[in-house]
C-alpha positions as a printed Julia matrix, in Angstrom:
374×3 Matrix{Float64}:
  68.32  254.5   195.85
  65.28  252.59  197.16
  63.8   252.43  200.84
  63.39  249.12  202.57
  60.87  250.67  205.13
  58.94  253.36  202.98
  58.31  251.83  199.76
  57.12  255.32  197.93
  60.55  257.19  199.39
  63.51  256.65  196.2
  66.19  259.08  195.59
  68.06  259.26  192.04
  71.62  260.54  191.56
  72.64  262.02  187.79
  76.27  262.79  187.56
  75.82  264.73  184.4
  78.83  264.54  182.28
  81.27  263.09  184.5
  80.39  259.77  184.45
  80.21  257.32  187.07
  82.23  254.13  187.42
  81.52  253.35  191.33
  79.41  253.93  193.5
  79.39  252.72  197.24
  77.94  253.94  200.89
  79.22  255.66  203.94
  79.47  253.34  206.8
  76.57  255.47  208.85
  74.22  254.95  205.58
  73.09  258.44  205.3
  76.26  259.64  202.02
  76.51  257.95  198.86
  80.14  258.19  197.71
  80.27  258.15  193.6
  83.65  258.08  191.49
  83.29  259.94  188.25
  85.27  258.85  185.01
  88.94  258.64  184.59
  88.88  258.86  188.56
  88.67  262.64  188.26
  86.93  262.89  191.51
  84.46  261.55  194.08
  80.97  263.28  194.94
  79.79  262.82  198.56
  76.02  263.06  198.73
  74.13  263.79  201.67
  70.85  262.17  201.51
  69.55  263.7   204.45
  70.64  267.61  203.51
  70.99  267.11  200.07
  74.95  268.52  200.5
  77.35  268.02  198.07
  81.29  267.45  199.23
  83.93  266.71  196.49
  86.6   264.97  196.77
  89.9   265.56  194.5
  92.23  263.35  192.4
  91.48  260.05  193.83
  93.49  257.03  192.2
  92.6   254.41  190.23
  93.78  251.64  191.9
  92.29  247.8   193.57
  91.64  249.49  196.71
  91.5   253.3   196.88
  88.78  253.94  199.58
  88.82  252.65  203.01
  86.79  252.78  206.02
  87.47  252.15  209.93
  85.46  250.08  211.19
  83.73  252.1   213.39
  82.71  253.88  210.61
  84.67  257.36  211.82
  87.31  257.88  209.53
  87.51  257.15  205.78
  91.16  257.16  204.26
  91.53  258.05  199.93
  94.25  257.36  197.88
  95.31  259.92  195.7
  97.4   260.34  193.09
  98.74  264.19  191.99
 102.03  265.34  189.79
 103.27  261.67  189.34
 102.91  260.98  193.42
 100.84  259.08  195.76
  99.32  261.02  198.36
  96.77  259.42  200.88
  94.05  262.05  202.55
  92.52  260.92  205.93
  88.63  262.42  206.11
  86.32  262.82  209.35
  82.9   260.96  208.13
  80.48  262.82  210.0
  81.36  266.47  208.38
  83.79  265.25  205.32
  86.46  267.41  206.8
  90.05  266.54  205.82
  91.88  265.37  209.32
  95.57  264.64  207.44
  97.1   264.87  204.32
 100.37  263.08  203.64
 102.48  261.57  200.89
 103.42  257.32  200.47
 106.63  256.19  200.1
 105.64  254.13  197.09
 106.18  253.83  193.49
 102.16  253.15  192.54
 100.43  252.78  195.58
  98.24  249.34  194.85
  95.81  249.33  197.79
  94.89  250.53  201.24
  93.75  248.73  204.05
  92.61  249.8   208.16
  92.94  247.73  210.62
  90.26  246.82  212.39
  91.21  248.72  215.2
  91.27  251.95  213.32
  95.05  252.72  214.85
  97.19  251.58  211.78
  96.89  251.97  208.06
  98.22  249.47  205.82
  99.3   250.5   202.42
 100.67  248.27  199.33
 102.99  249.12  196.45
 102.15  247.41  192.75
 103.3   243.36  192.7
 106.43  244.91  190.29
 108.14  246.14  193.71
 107.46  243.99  197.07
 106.8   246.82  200.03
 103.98  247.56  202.46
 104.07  250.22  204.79
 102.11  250.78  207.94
 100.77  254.12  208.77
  98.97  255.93  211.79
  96.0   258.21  211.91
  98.04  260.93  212.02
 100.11  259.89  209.08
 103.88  259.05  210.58
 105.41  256.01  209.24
 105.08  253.11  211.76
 106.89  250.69  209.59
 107.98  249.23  206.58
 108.21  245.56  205.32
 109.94  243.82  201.93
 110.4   240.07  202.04
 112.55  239.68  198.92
 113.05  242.42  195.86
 113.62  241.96  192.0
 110.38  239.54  191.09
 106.76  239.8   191.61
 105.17  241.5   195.03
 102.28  241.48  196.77
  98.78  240.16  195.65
  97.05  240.25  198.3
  96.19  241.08  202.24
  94.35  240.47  205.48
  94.1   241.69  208.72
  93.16  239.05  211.78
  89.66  241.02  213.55
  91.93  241.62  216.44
  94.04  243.54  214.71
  97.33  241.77  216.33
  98.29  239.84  212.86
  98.63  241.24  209.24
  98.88  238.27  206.67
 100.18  239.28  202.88
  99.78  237.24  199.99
 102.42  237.43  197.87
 103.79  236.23  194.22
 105.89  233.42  195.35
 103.21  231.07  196.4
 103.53  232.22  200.4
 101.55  234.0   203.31
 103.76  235.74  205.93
 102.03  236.81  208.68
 103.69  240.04  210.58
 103.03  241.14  214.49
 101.51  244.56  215.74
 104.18  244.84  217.51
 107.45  245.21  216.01
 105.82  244.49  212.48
 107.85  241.65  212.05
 107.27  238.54  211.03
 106.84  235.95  213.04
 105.88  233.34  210.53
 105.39  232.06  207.21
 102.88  229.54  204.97
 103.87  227.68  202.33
 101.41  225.83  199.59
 103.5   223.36  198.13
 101.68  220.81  195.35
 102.13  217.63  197.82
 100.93  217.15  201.33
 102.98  215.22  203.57
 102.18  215.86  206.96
 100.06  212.92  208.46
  98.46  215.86  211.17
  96.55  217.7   207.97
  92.87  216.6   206.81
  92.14  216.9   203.54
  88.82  216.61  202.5
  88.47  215.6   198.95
  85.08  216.38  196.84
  83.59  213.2   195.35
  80.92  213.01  192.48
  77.59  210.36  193.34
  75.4   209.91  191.21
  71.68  209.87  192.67
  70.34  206.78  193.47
  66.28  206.68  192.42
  63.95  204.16  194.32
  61.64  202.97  190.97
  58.46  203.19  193.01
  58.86  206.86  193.37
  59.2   207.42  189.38
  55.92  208.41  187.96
  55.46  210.0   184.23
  56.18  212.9   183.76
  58.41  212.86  186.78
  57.41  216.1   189.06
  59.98  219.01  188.91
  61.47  218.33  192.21
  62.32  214.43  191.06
  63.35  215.59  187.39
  66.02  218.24  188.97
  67.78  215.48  191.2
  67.64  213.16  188.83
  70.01  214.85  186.33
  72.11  217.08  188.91
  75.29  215.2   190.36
  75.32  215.04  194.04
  78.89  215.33  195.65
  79.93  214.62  198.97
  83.8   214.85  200.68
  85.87  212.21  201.75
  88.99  212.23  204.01
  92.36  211.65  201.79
  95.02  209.8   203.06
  98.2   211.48  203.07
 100.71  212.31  201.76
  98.32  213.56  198.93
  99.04  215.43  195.52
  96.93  218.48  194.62
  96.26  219.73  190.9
  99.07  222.18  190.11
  98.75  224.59  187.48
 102.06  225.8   185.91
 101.39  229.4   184.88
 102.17  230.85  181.57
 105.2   233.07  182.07
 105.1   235.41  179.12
 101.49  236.83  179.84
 100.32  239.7   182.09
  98.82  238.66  185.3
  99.88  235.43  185.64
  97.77  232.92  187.61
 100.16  232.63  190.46
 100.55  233.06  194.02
  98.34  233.69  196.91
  94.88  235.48  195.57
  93.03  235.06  198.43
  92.92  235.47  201.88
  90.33  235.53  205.06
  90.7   235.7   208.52
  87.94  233.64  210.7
  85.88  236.06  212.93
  86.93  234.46  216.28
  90.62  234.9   214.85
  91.19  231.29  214.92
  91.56  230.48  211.79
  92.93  231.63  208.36
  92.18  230.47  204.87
  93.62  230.86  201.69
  94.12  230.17  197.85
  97.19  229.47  196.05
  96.24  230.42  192.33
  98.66  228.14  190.95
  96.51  225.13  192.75
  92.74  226.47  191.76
  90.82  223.84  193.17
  92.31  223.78  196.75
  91.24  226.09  200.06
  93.96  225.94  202.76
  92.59  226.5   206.24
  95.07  227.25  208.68
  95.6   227.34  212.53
  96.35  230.8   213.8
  96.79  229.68  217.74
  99.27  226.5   216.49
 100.61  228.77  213.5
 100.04  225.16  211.67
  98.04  223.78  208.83
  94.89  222.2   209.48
  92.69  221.57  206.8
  92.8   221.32  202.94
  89.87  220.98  201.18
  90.0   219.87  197.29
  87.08  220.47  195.17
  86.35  218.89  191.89
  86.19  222.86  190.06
  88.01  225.56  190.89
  87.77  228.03  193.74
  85.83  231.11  192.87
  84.74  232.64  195.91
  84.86  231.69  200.08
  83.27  233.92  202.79
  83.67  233.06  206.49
  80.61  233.19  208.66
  80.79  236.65  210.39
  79.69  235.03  213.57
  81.26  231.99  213.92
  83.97  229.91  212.19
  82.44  228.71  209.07
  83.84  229.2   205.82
  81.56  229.12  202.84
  83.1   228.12  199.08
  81.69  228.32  195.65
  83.39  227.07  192.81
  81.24  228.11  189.78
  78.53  225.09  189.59
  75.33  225.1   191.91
  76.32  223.7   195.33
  77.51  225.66  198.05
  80.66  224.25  200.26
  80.85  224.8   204.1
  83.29  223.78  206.23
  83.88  224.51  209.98
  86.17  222.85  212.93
  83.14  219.88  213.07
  83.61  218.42  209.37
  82.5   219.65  206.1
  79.21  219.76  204.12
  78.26  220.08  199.89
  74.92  221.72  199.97
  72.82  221.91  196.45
  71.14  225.33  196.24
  67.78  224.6   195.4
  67.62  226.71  192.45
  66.17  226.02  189.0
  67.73  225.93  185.76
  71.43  226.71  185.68
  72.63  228.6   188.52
  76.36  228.62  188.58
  77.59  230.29  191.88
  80.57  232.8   191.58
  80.32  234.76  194.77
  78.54  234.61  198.17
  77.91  237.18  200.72
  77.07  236.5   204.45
  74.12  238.3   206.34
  75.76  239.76  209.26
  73.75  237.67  211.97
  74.99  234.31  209.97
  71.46  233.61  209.35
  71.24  233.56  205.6
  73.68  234.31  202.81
  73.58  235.72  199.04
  74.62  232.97  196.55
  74.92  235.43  192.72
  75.73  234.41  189.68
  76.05  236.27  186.34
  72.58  237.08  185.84
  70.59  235.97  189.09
  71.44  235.97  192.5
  69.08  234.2   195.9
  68.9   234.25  199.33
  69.24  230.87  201.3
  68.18  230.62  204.93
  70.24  228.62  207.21
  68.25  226.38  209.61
  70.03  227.19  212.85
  69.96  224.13  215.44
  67.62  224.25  218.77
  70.12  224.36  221.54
């Protein structure tokens, strides 16, 4: 653990025997929670006192350990003789606050809303359920859309807290109410788009255009990089318009199928998501109209998209060196200016919106976002 303000200050944390096989921080930045091996159990160190807290029989699952936002409560999935259990801790002392058993088969996932009032939890895709929990552990609600064929894949809560969207199997997004935890709607990503009201912005390869004057021998680094990297920009489709759909292989685990991912825009406006069965496609959609809005298809397929945690821009990388970014005003392919082979699969947002973390397998950089004089 390193110090961003005193350089000479760096901790080091040896688990020993156990192991260690995650590692992540308490929201106030002062603990550092590790999982040991075979999930046996998480260590909660104090790096102010030095403290040790342990934490028993957590489960190894997508999404074991979750956090309100505030940054008051943490919530743990456990598992213990063949049941799930989920243990509700106080973050400032590491005091349990509830204890209380799931009504599910293999508990997949847990999830708070922002809010802190309501804890989602998710059964494995094998049977569709989520339940809804409060801080004090009673049952709000539960919700199944269909039974007998794959579940749930994935989930989002809008930042207002007032819409839960789930991901499912079947190529859909359903969106339930804090309300009754009902739903009030639901998304479909079919392979054609007919309606005339959608935009679809299509990704188009150019190839640079050189003026001969400029060309000198050897060609500087800047001119030799755009001259062999493919520019692309986006144009507008015209509808109806047929995406790239991948039929997935039936007979293999995991199947590449149904709705992997899933964002909420920051001023709750908008939603996007991926259908894994069309790779190359983000689906933005209008929370206020409950309508689709905007499709974008890229030439590669969709590895990553991040909104803009301050307004409602969604970033996209798709595992070559440009980074995508679209928001209500139109859409933009930006080249990062990196050099050699950079291929992008994941970006992070700095929490002002200033600048963003573009990594790939080895490397990762920075970029700065030039933010217009108003």
């Amino acid at each position: 653990v390193w110090s961003l303000e005193q350089p000479d200050w760096h901790c080091k944390i040896d688990e020993g025997s156990a192991g260690l096989v995650a590692s992540c921080w308490s929201p106030d930045g002062r603990h550092i929670l590790n999982t040991t091996e075979f999930h046996l159990r998480i260590t909660v160190w104090s790096l102010c006192t030095k403290s040790v807290s342990y934490i028993k029989y957590p489960k190894a699952c997508q999404q074991g350990i979750a956090f309100t936002k505030d940054g008051r409560y943490m919530a743990v999935a456990e598992r213990r003789d063949c049941k799930d259990f989920i243990s509700i801790f106080v973050c400032s002392d590491w005091q349990l606050l509830r204890h209380f058993d799931t009504e599910t088969q293999d508990l997949f996932g847990i999830e708070w809303a922002p809010n802190g009032c309501v804890l989602a939890v998710w059964d494995t895709c094998l049977e569709y359920k989520i339940l809804l929990y409060s801080l004090d552990g009673r049952l709000l609600s539960t919700y199944r859309a269909y039974e007998w064929s794959l579940g749930i894949k994935s989930i989002a809560w809008s930042p207002s807290s007032q819409f839960l969207a789930i991901g499912s199997y079947d190529e859909k997004v359903r969106i339930l109410n804090h309300v009754t935890w009902k739903k009030i709607t639901e998304f479909e990503h079919p392979a054609t788009i007919a309606n005339t009201k959608t935009i679809v912005y299509k990704e188009v390869e150019k190839s640079p255009s050189v003026e001969t004057e400029r060309l000198s021998f050897p060609p500087t680094r800047a001119l030799a990089s755009s001259l062999f990297s493919t520019q692309s920009k986006y144009d507008i489709s015209q509808v109806p318009v047929s995406l790239q759909y991948i039929k997935p292989v039936a007979d293999r685990a995991n199947p590449k199928m149904g709705i992997g991912m899933l964002a909420f825009s920051p001023d709750n406006c908008f939603l996007a998501t991926k259908n894994d069965n069309i790779p190359n496609a983000v689906w933005i959609w209008d929370i206020q109209k409950l309508k689709l809005f905007v499709v974008l298809e890229q030439l590669c397929a969709i590895q990553s998209f991040q909104w803009d945690p301050r307004q409602p821009r969604l970033a996209v990388c798709t595992g070559n060196s440009k980074v995508y970014l679209w928001s209500p005003a139109g859409c933009v392919s930006v080249q990062a200016p990196v050099e050699g082979d950079f291929q992008i699969v994941s970006l992070s947002w700095h929490s002002s919106g200033d600048s963003m973390a573009l990594l790939s397998k080895d490397n990762f950089c920075v970029c700065y976002l030039e933010r217009e004089e108003v």
